[in-house]
C-alpha positions in Angstrom: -28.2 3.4 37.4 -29.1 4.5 33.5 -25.6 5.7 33.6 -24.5 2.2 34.1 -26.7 0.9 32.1 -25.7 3.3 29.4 -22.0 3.0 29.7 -21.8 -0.9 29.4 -24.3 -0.4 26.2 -21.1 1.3 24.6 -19.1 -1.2 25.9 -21.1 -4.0 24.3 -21.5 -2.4 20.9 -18.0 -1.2 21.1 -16.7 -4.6 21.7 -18.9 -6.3 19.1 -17.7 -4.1 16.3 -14.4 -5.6 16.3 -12.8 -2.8 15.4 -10.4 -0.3 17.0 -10.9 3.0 19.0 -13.6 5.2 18.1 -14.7 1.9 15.6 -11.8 2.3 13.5 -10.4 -0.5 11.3 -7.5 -1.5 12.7 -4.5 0.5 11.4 -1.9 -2.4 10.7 -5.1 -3.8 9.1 -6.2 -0.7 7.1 -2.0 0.1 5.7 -1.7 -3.8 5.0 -4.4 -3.3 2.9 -3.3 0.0 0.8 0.2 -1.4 0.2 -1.4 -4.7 -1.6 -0.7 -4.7 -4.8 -1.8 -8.2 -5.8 -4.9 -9.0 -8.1 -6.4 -9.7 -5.5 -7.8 -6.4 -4.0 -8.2 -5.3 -0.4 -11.0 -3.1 0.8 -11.0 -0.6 3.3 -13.7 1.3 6.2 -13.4 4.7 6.0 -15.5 8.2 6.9 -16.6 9.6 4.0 -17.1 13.3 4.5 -19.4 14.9 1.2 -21.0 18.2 1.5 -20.9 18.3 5.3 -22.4 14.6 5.5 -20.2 11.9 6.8 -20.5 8.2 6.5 -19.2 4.8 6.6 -18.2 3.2 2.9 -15.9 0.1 2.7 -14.3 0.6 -0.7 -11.4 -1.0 -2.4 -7.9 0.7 -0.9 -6.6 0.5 -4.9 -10.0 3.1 -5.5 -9.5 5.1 -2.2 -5.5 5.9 -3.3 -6.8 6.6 -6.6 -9.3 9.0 -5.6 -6.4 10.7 -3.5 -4.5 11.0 -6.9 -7.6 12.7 -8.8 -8.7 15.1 -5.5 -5.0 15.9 -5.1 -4.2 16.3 -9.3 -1.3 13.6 -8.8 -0.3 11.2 -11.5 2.7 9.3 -12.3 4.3 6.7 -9.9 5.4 9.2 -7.9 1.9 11.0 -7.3 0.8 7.3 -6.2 3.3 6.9 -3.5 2.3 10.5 -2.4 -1.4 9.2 -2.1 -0.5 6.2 -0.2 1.5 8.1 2.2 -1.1 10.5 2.7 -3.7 7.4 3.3 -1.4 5.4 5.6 -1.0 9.0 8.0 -4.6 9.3 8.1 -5.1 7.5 11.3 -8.3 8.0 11.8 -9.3 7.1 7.9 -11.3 9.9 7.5 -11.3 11.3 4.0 -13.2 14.9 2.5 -13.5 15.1 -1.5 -14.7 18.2 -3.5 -13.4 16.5 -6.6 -16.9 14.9 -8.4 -14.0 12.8 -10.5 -12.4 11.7 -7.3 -15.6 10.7 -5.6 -16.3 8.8 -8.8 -12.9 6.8 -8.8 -14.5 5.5 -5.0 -16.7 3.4 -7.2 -19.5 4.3 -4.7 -22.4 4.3 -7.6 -22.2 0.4 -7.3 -23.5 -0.7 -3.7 -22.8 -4.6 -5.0 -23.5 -7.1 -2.3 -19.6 -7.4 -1.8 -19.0 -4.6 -0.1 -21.8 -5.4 2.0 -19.9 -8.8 3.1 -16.4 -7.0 3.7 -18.1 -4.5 5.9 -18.7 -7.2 7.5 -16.0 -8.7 8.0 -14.4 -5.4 8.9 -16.6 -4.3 11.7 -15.4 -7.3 13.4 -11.7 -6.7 13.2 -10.5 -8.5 10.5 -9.0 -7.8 6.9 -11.3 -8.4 3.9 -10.4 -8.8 0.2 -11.7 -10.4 -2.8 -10.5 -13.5 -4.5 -9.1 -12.6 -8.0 -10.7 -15.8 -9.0 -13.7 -16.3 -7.5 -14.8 -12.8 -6.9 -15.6 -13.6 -3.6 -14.8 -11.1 -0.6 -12.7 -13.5 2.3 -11.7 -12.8 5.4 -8.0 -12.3 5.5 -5.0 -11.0 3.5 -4.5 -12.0 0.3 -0.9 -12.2 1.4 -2.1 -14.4 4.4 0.1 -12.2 6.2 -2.4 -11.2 9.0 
């Protein structure tokens, strides 16, 4: 009986989250959001693994691909489409920095209410970004193309 009882517990949570397997943002989700290049900026859930501790940041894809750059010593147009490649294969958007400058490029010294909301809006299964004029984070592509 607590087995039951147990299992559909998963199930609830897991369903409420909105989000793929294992809780993952959904992947057509997650690359729509690295490939935009608007002003408007996507953000992103990912596993943050830092000194053997992970957890769960929503940060701007623009920050995460730059971070990839600084960790990886990329630059030029070419180190960017080397990062995003290397973010759109992660399928299961877990990322490990040793790189104090690439950590910092994350922008995770500024827990602003934002990415808060997008988290949100993440967890259950749909795209988040923020307005370029407003500031405000919306559900949806910037693109409106999911």
């Amino acid at each position: 009986m607590k087995l039951i009882r147990s299992a559909l517990i998963v199930t609830v949570i897991a369903g409420l989250t909105g989000c793929g397997d294992n809780g993952l943002q959904p992947q057509k989700h997650f690359e729509a959001a690295l490939e935009n290049t608007s002003t408007a900026p996507s953000l992103v859930r990912i596993d943050l693994i830092e000194g053997g501790t992970t957890s769960t940041q929503c940060v701007y894809a623009n920050d995460l691909i730059r971070a990839l750059m600084v960790e990886r010593g990329l630059r030029n147009a070419q180190g960017y489409d080397e990062a995003l490649k290397g973010a759109r294969a992660n399928k299961l958007h877990r990322f490990a920095f040793r790189r104090q400058a690439a950590l910092k490029e994350l922008g995770l010294a500024y827990v602003e209410p934002e990415r808060r909301q997008a988290c949100e809006i993440i967890a259950r299964g749909r795209p988040a970004f923020q307005d370029d004029m407003s500031g405000e984070i919306r559900e949806g592509s910037p693109m409106g193309n999911l």
